[in-house]
C-alpha positions in Angstrom: 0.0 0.0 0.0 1.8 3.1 -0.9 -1.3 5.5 -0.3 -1.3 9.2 -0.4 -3.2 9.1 2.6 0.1 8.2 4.9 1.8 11.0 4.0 3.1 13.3 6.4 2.1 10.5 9.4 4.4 9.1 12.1 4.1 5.9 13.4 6.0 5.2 17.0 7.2 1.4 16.7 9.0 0.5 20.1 11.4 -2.8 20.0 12.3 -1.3 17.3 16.1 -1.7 17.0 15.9 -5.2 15.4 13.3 -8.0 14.6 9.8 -7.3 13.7 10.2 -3.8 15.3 13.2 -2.9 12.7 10.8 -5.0 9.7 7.7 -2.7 10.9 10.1 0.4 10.3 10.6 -0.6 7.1 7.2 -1.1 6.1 5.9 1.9 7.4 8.7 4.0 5.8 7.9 2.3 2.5 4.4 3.1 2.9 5.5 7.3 3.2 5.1 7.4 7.0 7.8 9.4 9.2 9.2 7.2 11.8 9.3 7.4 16.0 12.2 4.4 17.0 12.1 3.5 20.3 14.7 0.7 21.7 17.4 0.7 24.6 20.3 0.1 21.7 21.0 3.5 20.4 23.5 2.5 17.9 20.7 0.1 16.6 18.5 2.7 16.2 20.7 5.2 14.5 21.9 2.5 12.1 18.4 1.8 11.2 17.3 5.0 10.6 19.9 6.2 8.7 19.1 3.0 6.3 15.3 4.6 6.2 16.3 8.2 5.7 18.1 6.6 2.6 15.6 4.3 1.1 12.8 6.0 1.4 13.3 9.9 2.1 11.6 9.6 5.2 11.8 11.5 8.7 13.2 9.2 11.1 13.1 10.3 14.9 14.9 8.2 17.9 14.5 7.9 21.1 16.6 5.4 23.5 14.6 4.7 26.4 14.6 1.6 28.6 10.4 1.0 28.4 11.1 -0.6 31.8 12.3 2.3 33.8 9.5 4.6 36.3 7.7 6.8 33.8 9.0 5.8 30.8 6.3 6.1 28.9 5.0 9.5 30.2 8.5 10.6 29.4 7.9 9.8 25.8 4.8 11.4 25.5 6.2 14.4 26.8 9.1 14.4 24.4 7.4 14.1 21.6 5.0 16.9 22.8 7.7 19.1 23.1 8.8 18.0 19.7 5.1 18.6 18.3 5.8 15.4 17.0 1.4 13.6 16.3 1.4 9.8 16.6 -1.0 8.9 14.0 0.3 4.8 14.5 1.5 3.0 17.2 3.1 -0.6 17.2 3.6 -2.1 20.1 6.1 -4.9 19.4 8.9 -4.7 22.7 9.1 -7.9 24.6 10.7 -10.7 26.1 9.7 -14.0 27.7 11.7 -15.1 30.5 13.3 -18.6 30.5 12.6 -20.1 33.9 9.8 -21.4 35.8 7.3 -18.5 37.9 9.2 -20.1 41.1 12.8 -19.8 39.6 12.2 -16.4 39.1 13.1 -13.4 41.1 9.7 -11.3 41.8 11.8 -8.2 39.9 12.1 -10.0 36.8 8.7 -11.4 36.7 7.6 -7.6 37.1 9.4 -6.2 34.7 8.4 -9.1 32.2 4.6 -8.1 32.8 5.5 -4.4 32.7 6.9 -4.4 29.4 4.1 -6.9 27.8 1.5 -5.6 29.7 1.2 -2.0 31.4 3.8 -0.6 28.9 1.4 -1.0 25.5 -1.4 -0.4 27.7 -0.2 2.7 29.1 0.9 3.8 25.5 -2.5 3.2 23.8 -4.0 5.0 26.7 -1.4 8.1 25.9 -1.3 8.3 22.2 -5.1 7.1 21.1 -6.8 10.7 21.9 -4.6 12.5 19.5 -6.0 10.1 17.2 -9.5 10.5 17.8 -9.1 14.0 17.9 -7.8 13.8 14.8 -10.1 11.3 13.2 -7.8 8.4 12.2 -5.6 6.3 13.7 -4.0 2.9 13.7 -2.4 0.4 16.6 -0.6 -2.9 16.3 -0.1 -4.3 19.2 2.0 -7.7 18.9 0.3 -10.7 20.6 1.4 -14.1 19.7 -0.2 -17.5 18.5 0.8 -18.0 22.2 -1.9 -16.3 23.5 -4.0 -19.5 22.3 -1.7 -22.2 23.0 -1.6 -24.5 25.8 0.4 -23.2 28.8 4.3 -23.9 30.1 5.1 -25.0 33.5 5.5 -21.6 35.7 4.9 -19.4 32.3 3.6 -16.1 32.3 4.6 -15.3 28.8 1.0 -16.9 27.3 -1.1 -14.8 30.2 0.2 -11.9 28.9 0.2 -12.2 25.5 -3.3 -13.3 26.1 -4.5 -9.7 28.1 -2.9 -8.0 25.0 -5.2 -10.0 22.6 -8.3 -9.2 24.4 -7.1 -5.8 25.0 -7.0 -4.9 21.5 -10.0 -6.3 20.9 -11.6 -4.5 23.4 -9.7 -1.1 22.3 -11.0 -1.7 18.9 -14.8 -2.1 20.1 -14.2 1.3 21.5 -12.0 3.1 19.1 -13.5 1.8 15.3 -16.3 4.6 15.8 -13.5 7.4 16.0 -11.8 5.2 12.9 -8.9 4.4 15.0 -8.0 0.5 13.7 -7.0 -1.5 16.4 -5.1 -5.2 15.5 -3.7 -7.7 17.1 -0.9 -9.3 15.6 -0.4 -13.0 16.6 2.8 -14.7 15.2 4.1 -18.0 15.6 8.1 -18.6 15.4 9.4 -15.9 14.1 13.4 -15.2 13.1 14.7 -12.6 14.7 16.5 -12.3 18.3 13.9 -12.9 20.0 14.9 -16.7 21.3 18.4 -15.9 21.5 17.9 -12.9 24.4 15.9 -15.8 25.8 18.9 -18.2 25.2 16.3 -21.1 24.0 17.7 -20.6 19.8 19.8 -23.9 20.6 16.7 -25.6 22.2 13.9 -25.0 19.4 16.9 -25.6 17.0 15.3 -28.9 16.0 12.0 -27.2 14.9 11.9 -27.8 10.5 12.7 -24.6 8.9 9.3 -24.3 7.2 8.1 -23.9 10.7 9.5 -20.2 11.0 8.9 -17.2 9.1 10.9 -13.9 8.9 10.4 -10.7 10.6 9.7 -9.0 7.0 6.6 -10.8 6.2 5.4 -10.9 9.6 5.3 -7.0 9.3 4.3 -6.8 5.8 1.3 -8.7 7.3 0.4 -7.1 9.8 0.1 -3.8 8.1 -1.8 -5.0 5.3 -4.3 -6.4 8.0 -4.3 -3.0 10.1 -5.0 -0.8 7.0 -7.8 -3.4 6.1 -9.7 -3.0 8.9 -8.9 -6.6 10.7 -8.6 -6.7 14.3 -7.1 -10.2 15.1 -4.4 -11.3 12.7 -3.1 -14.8 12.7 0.4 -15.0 10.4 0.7 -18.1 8.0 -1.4 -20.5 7.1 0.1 -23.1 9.5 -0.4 -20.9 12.8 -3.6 -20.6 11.8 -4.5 -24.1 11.2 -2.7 -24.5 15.2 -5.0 -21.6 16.4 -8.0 -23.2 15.1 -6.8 -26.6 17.1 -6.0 -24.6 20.3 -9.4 -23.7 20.0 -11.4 -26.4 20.2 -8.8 -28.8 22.1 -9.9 -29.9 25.3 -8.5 -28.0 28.5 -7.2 -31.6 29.4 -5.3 -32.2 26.4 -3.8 -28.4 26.5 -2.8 -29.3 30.1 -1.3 -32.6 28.9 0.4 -30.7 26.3 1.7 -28.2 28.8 3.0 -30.8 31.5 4.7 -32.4 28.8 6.3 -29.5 27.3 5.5 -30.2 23.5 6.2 -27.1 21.3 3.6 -27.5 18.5 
């Protein structure tokens, strides 16, 4: 979609220094929307905007921030306030799933984990959504997972989480759809990117076929298409879909048997 109608907006993407955050940069900036980065890794961030402000003659604006710290997001807000910087799109694609069980965990890490997938894209919708409505149009991605369906791992809060943001946007989008703000939830399965490497599981899902995995680029390309058509739940390739439809119908014993078992599907 390269519509005249994107021109001159700005899209904040957060995760954005690699991954489906970088790919969602790209797709946006193809599409002739300015860019808001937001990532801890600076030198990520300049690197990929530079690589924008060269393909596609865009306006590319960072911001390093740590989405974790007190205020964060507020601090954002106000920046780009002060900037007069509108965010007519927001993705909200930062996140990581810790690799231990709920009891192996220290209470700080399991915080911050639910901060970053939970209150951070809530808080962020919540901030950026009236200047949208106010300005009568609007998108917002916020990345779920096929997780969010799945059956549940021992002392996991990565699929509760990924579960509020799926009904979250749903509910956002019940609200916002009058004020044509498009809310979607993007839900993708394994994904390449560094995503299971932070987690430092790449070596244990390394015996999962290739055709199980898709890239970062179409993942993105995706999930705008499915944004600026109006869908609200977004399921990427054919095969998560077929699992989501499973999940679905399977019963609650056989996702707990699945779950105490440990079977990546």
């Amino acid at each position: 979609m390269n519509d005249s109608s994107t021109e001159n907006k700005t899209v904040l993407i957060t995760g954005a220094s690699s991954g489906i955050g970088a790919a969602f940069a790209r797709v946006f900036a193809s599409n002739n929307f300015d860019t808001v980065l937001v990532a801890r890794r600076k030198d990520r961030l300049d690197s990929l905007a530079s690589e924008l402000s060269r393909s596609y003659g865009n306006k590319n604006t960072i911001l390093s921030a740590d989405l974790n710290t007190p205020d964060a997001v507020e601090s954002i807000y106000n920046r780009l306030n002060e900037m007069n910087i509108s965010i007519d799109a927001l993705v909200n694609n930062a996140g990581y799933a810790l690799p231990k069980p709920f009891m192996a965990g220290t209470w700080e890490e399991h915080s911050s984990m639910i901060n970053l997938l939970v209150t951070v894209p809530t808080e962020l919708c919540h901030r950026f959504a009236p200047g949208m409505k106010e300005r009568g149009e609007g998108w917002i991605i916020n990345v779920s997972s096929i997780a969010a369906f799945a059956p549940e791992f021992p002392g996991s809060l990565y699929n509760a989480a990924k579960s509020f943001v799926l009904h979250m946007t749903e509910a956002l989008d019940l609200e916002l759809r009058p004020s044509n703000i498009k809310c979607l939830s993007l839900c993708p399965g394994l994904t390449s990117s560094e995503f299971h490497e932070t987690m430092g599981v790449k070596e244990f899902l390394s015996y999962i076929p290739k055709w199980r995995w898709m890239d970062s680029d179409t993942v993105a390309k995706q999930g705008f298409d499915a944004v600026m058509k109006g869908e609200h739940i977004y399921i990427n390739g054919r095969v998560n879909r077929a699992l989501v439809n499973a999940f679905k119908v399977m019963p609650n014993k056989v996702k707990y048997f699945i779950g105490k078992k440990q079977i990546i599907l």
